[in-house]
C-alpha positions in Angstrom: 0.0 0.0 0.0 1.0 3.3 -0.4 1.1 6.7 1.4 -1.7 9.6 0.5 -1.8 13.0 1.7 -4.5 15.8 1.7 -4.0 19.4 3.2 -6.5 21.9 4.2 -5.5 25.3 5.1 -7.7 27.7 7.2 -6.8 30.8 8.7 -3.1 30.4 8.7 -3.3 26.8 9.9 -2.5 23.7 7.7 -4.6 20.7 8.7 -2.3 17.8 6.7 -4.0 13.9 6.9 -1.8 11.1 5.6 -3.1 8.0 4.8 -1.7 4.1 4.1 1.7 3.5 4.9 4.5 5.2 5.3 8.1 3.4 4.9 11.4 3.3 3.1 9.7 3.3 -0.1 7.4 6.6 0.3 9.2 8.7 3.4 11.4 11.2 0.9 7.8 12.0 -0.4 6.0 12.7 2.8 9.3 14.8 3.5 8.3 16.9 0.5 5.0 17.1 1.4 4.9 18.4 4.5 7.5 20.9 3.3 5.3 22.0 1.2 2.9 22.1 3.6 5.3 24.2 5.8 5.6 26.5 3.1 2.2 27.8 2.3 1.9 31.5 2.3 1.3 32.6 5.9 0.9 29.1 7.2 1.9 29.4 11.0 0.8 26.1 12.4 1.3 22.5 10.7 -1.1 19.9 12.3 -0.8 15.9 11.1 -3.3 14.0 11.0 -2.3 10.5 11.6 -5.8 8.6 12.6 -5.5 7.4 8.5 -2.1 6.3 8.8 -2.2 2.0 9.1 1.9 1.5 9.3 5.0 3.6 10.2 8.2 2.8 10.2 11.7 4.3 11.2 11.9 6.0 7.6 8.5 6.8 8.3 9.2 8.2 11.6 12.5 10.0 10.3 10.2 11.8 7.5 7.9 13.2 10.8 10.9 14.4 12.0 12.6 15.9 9.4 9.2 17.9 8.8 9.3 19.3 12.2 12.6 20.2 12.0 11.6 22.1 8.8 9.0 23.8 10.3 10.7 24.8 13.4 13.9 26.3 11.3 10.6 28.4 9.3 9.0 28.8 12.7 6.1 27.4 12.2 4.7 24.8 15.0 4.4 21.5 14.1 2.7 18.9 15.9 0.7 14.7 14.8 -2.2 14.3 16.3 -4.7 11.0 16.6 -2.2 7.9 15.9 -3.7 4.6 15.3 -1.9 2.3 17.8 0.3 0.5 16.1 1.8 4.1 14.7 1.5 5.5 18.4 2.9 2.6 19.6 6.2 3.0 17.2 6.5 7.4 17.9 6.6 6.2 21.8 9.1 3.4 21.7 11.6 5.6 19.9 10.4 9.2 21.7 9.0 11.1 18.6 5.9 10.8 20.0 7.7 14.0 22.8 9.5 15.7 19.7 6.4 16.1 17.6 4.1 17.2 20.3 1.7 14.5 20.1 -1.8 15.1 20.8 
């Protein structure tokens, strides 16, 4: 399966919702995507949507990270919200979960 993305901006805030899996084979892409998600025109906030997201792994978790660290360097907040387990399960064991502001 692969990864989908959607992005919704409203008043300065970009609601982003990934979808399917995210792994070795898609994580450059969802690094591009929420770049470009970082980058709208007076975006100030970056909120993830995970609740579609069915796998994750550590290239998976690496492309969260790399998009935060994006965002902060711009900054703009950046935070996931609404894991499925297995995904939350996978941000906790490694301590993402604390560096993306999980909610």
């Amino acid at each position: 399966m692969t990864a989908s993305c959607a992005v919704e901006v409203s008043n300065g805030e970009c609601y982003v919702s990934l979808t399917g899996e995210v792994d070795l084979h898609n994580a450059e892409v969802i690094v591009e995507w929420l770049q470009l998600a970082v980058d709208v025109p007076g975006c100030s906030s970056v909120e993830v949507d995970l609740s579609s997201l069915d796998f994750l792994d550590g290239q998976g978790i690496s492309s969260l990270l790399r998009g935060h660290r994006y965002a902060e360097a711009r900054g703009v907040n950046f935070k996931v919200k609404q894991p499925r387990l297995i995904v939350a399960r996978a941000l906790n064991i490694t301590g993402a979960d604390r560096v993306l502001g999980l909610c």
